[in-house]
PLY file of the C-alpha trace (Angstrom):
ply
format ascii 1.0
element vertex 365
property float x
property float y
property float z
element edge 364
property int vertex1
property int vertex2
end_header
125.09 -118.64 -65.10
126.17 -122.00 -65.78
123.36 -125.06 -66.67
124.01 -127.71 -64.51
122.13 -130.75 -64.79
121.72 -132.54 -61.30
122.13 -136.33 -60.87
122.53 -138.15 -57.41
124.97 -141.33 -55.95
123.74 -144.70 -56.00
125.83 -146.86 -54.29
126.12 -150.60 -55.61
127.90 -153.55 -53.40
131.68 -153.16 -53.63
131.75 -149.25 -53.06
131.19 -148.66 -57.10
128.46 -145.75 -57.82
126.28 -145.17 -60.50
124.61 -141.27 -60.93
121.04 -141.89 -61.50
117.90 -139.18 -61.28
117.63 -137.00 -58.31
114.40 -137.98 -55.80
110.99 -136.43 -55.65
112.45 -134.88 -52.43
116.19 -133.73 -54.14
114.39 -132.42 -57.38
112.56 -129.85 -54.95
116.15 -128.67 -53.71
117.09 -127.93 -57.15
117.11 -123.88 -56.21
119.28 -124.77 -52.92
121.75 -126.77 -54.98
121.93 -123.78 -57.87
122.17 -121.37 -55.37
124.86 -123.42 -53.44
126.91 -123.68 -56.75
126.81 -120.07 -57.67
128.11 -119.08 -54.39
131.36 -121.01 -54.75
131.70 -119.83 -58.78
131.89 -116.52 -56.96
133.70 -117.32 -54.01
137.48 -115.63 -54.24
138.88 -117.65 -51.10
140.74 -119.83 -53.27
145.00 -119.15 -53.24
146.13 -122.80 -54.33
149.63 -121.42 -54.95
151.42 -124.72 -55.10
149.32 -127.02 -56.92
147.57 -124.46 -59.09
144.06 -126.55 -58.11
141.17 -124.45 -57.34
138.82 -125.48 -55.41
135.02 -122.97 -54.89
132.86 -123.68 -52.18
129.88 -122.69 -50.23
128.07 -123.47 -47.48
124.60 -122.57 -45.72
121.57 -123.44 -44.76
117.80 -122.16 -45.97
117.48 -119.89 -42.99
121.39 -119.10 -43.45
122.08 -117.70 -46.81
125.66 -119.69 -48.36
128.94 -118.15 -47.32
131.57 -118.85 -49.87
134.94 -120.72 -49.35
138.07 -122.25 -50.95
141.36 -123.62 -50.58
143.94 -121.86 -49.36
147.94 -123.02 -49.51
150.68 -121.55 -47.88
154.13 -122.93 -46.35
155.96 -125.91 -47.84
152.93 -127.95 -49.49
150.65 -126.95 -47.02
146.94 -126.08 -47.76
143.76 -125.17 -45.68
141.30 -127.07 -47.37
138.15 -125.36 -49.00
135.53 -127.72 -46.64
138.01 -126.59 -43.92
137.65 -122.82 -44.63
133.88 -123.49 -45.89
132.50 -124.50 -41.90
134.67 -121.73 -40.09
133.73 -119.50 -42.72
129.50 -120.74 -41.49
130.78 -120.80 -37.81
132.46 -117.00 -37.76
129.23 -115.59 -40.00
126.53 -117.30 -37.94
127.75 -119.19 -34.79
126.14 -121.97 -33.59
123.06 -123.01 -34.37
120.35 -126.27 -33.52
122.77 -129.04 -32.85
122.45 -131.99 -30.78
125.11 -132.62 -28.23
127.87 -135.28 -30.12
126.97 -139.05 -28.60
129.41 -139.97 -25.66
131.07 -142.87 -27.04
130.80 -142.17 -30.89
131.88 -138.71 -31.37
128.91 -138.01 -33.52
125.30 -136.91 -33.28
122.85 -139.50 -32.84
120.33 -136.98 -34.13
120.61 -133.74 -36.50
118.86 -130.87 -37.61
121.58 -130.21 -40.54
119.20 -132.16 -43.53
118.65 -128.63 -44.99
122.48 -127.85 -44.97
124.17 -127.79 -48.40
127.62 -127.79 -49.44
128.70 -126.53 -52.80
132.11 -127.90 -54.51
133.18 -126.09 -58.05
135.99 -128.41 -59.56
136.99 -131.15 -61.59
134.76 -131.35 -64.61
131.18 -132.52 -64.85
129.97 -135.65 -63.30
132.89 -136.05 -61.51
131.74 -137.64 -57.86
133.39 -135.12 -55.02
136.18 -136.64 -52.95
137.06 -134.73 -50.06
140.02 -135.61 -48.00
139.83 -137.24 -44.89
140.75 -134.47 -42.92
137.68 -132.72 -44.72
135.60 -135.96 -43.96
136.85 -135.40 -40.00
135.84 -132.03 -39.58
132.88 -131.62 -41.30
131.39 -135.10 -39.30
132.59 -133.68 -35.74
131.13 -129.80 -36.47
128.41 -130.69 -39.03
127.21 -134.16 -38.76
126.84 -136.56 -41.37
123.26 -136.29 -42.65
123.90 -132.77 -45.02
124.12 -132.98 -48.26
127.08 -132.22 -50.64
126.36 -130.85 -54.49
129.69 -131.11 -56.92
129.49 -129.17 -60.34
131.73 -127.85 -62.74
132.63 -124.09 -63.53
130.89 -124.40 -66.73
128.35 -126.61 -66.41
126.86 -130.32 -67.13
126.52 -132.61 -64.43
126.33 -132.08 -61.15
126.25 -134.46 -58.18
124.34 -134.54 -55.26
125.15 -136.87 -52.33
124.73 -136.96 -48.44
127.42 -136.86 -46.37
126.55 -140.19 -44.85
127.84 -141.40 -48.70
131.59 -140.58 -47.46
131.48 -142.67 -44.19
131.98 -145.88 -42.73
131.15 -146.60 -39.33
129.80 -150.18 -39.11
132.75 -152.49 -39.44
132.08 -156.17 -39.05
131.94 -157.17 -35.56
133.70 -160.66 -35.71
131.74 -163.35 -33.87
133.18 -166.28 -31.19
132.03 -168.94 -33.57
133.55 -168.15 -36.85
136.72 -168.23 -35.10
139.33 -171.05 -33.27
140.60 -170.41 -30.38
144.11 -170.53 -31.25
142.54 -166.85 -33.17
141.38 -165.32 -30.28
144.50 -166.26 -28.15
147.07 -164.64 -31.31
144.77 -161.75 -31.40
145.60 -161.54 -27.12
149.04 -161.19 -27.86
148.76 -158.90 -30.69
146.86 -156.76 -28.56
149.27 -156.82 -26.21
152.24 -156.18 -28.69
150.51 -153.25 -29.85
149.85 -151.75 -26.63
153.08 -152.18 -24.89
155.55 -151.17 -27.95
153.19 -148.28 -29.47
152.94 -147.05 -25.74
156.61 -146.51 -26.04
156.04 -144.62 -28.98
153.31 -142.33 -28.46
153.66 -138.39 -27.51
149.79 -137.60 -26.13
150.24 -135.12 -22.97
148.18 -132.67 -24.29
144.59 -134.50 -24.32
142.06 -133.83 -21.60
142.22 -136.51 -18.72
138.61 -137.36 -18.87
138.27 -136.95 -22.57
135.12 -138.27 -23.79
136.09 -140.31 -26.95
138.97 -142.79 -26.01
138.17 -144.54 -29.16
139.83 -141.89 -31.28
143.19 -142.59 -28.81
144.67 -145.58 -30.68
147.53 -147.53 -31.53
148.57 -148.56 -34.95
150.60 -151.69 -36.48
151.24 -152.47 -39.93
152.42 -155.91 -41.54
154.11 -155.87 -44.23
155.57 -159.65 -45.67
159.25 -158.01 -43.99
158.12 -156.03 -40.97
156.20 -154.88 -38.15
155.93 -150.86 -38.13
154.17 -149.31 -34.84
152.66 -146.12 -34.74
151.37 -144.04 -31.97
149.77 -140.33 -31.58
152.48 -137.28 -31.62
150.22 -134.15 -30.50
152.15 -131.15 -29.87
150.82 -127.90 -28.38
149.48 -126.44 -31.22
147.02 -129.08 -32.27
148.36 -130.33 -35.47
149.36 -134.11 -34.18
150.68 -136.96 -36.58
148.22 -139.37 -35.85
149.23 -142.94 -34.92
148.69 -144.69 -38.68
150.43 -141.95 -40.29
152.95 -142.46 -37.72
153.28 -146.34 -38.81
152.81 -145.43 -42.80
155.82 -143.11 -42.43
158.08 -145.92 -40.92
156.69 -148.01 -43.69
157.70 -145.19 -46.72
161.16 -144.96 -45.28
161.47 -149.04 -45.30
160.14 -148.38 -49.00
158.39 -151.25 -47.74
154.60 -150.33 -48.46
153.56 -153.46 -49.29
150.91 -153.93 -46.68
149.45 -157.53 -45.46
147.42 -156.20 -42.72
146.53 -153.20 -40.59
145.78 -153.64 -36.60
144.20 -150.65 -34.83
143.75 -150.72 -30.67
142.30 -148.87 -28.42
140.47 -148.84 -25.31
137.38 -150.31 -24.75
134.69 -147.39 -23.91
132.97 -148.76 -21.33
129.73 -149.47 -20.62
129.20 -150.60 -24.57
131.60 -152.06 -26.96
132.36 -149.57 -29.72
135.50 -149.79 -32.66
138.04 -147.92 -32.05
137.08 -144.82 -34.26
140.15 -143.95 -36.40
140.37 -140.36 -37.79
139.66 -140.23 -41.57
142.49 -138.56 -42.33
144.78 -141.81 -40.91
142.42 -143.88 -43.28
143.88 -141.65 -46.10
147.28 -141.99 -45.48
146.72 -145.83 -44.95
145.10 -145.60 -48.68
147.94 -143.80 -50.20
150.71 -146.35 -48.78
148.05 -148.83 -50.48
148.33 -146.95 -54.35
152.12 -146.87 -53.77
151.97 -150.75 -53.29
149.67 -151.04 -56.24
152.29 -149.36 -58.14
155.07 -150.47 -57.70
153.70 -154.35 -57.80
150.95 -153.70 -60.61
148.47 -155.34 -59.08
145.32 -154.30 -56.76
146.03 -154.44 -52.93
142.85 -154.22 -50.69
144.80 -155.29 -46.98
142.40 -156.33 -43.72
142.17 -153.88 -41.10
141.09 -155.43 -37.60
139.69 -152.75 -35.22
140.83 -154.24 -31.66
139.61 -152.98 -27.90
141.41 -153.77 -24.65
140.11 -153.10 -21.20
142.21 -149.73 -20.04
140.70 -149.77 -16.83
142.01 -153.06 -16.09
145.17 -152.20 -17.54
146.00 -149.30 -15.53
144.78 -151.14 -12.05
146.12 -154.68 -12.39
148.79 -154.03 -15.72
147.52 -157.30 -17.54
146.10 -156.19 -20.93
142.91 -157.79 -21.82
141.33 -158.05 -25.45
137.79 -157.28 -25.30
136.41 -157.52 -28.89
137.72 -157.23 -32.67
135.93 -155.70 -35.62
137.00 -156.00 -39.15
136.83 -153.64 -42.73
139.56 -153.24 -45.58
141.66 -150.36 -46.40
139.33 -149.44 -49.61
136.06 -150.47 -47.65
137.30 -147.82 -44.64
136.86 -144.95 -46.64
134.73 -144.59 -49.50
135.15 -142.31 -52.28
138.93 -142.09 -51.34
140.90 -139.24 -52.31
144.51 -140.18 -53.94
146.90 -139.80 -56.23
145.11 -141.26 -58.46
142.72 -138.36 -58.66
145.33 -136.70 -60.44
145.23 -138.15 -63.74
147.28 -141.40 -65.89
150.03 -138.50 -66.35
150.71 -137.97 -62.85
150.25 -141.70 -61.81
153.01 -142.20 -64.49
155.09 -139.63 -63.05
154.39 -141.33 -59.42
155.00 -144.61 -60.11
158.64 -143.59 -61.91
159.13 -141.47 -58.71
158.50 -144.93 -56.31
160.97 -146.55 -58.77
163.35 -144.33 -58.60
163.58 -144.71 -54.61
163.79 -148.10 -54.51
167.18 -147.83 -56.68
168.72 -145.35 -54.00
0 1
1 2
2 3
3 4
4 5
5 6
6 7
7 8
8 9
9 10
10 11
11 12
12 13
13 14
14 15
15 16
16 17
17 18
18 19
19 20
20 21
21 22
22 23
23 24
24 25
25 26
26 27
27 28
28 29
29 30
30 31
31 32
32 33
33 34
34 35
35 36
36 37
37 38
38 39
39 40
40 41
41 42
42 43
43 44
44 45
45 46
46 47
47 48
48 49
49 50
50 51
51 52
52 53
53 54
54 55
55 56
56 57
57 58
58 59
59 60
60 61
61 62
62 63
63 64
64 65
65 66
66 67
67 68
68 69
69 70
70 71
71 72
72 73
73 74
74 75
75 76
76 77
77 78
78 79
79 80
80 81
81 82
82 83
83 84
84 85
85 86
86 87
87 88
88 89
89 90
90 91
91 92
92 93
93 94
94 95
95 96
96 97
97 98
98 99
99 100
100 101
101 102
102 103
103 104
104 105
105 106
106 107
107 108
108 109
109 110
110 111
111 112
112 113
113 114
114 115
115 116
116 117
117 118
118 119
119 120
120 121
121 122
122 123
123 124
124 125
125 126
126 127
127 128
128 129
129 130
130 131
131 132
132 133
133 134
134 135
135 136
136 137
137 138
138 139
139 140
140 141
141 142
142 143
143 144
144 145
145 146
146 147
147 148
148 149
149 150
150 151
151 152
152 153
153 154
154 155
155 156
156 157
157 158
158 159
159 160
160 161
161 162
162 163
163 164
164 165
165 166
166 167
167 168
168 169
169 170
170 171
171 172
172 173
173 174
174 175
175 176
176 177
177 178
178 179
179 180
180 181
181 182
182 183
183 184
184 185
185 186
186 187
187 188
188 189
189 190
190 191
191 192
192 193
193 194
194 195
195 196
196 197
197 198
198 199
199 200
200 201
201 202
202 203
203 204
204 205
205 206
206 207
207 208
208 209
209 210
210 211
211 212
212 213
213 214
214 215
215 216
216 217
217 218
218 219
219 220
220 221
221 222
222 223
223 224
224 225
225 226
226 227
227 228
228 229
229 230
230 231
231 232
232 233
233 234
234 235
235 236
236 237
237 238
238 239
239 240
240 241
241 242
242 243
243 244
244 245
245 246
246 247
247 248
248 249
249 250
250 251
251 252
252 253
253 254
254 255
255 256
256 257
257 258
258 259
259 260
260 261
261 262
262 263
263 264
264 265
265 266
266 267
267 268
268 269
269 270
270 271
271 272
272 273
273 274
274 275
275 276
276 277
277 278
278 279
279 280
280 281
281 282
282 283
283 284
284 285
285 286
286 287
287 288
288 289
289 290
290 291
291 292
292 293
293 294
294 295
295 296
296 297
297 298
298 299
299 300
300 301
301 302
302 303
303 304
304 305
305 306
306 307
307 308
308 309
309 310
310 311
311 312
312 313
313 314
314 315
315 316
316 317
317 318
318 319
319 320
320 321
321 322
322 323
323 324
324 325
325 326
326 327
327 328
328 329
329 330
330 331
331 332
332 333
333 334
334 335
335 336
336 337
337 338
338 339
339 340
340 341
341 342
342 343
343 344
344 345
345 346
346 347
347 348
348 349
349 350
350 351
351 352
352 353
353 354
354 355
355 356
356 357
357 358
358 359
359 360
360 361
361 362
362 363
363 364
């Protein structure tokens, strides 16, 4: 069996992490995160037949013994991601077990009985802090919660890294206050509202979610600003359940413009009632939004970090009186919106090379 040597995230201001030495508590766990890390050595899930990347995991619980996982790609570039396969693997071997209900407005638990869960990741090579996509990030929060904890190791050893999945997320944007802003701010943030809600409308495909769905912050619109453009996204959900999601919708408009170079982001939804919440955008949008962001980088050789302004109208007034009203505005950053961001940059200086040439290239066309 392979030696691993356990170290845990430390977060410092700006995002950055240093590994440092596990807790009283963590160094306890030690036999939880060897066992966790064994399971996914052994695990033969993994098929990554395009991209030749495996990637072992395992999940369980103390009273739930660690079912293995991995990724699985099939299609044109498509893949079922190891996280993905790791909870329905836990879900089809033991069902459903302890959880809170998720909170109304949130999406998420406001309490959890998952501290004891432990997901094990075998790739990369040692030390390497895990990165899971944001589609990972989304399901594991909605069927998991966030307060697990995730153990990365290499197949032969080293260091291995132990965070919580709270380490992943961001969910407290800045809420912007009435003071630190003109009123000339407020009234352009009206009409930007307004822009985005009346020409994303036009755009958006959504007949498929439940009338009195209980998160109406995840329904949102999308704009990006480039120094040339506007580019409006909406939600395209088709029957099967596989929707472009609105930012992805605006990114793509963006790629094809070969226009990535993003000045700001503007996300609306509706306000959801009762309480003033962000609109809560799927990680796997935030991706996408942080891809566009390395293509900018680039292609302009210089570091892009763009605002992103989290915006809530009154839908209920909307849909009675059809004046749009702007009820409050949160702000974040692309990088800040998702930490520990997986991109192409995770890939290596040879790929980013080949990347970069490959942006070039379509700029010439």
């Amino acid at each position: 069996m392979p030696n691993w040597d356990f170290r845990q995230i430390a977060t410092k201001e700006g995002g950055k992490a240093d590994l440092v030495e596990l807790s009283p508590e963590r160094r306890d766990r030690i036999p939880r995160y060897v066992e966790a890390l064994s399971t996914a050595l052994a695990s033969q899930v993994a098929h990554p037949r395009f991209s030749n990347y495996y990637v072992l995991e395992s999940l369980g619980t103390p009273e739930h013994p660690p079912v293995p996982g991995g990724n699985i790609e099939y299609g044109f570039c498509q893949a079922l991601h190891a996280e993905e396969a790791a909870v329905a693997a836990l879900r089809a071997r033991y069902g459903r077990f302890d959880w809170s209900p998720p909170h109304p407005k949130l999406g998420r638990r406001m309490t959890s009985t998952n501290e004891d869960m432990v997901l094990g990741i075998i790739a990369g090579a040692p030390g390497n802090i895990a990165t899971p996509c944001g589609n990972c990030r989304d399901i594991m929060m909605s069927d998991l919660g966030w307060e697990f904890e995730i153990v990365s190791g290499a197949k032969d050893g080293g260091v291995a890294v132990v965070a919580s999945m709270a380490d992943y997320l961001f969910e407290h944007p800045r809420q912007t206050q009435a003071a630190a802003y003109d009123w000339l701010t407020f009234a352009r943030w009206e009409e930007q509202v307004v822009e985005a809600v009346l020409e994303c409308g036009k755009l958006e495909n959504n007949a498929y979610m439940p009338p009195n769905y209980l998160h109406p912050g995840r329904a949102y619109y999308a704009v990006i600003e480039t120094r040339k453009a506007k580019y409006f996204g909406a939600h395209d959900v088709m029957c099967e359940y596989h929707p472009i999601y609105a930012l992805r919708d605006a990114v793509r408009q963006a790629r094809r413009a070969n226009d990535p170079f993003v000045e700001s982001v503007r996300i609306v939804a509706e306000w959801g009632g009762g309480s003033d919440y962000p609109p809560h955008v799927m990680y796997k949008d935030r991706q996408h939004l942080a891809e566009l962001v390395v293509q900018a980088e680039l292609l302009s050789g210089r570091e892009c970090d763009p605002d992103v302004f989290l915006m809530t109208y009154d839908g209920e007034h909307f849909r009675r009186t059809k004046k749009i009203v702007h009820r409050a505005t949160w702000t974040t950053s692309a990088k800040e919106w998702i930490p520990f961001v997986f991109t192409p940059k995770n890939f290596g200086p040879e790929f980013v090379e080949h990347l970069t040439a490959y942006y070039k290239s379509k700029g010439r066309r």
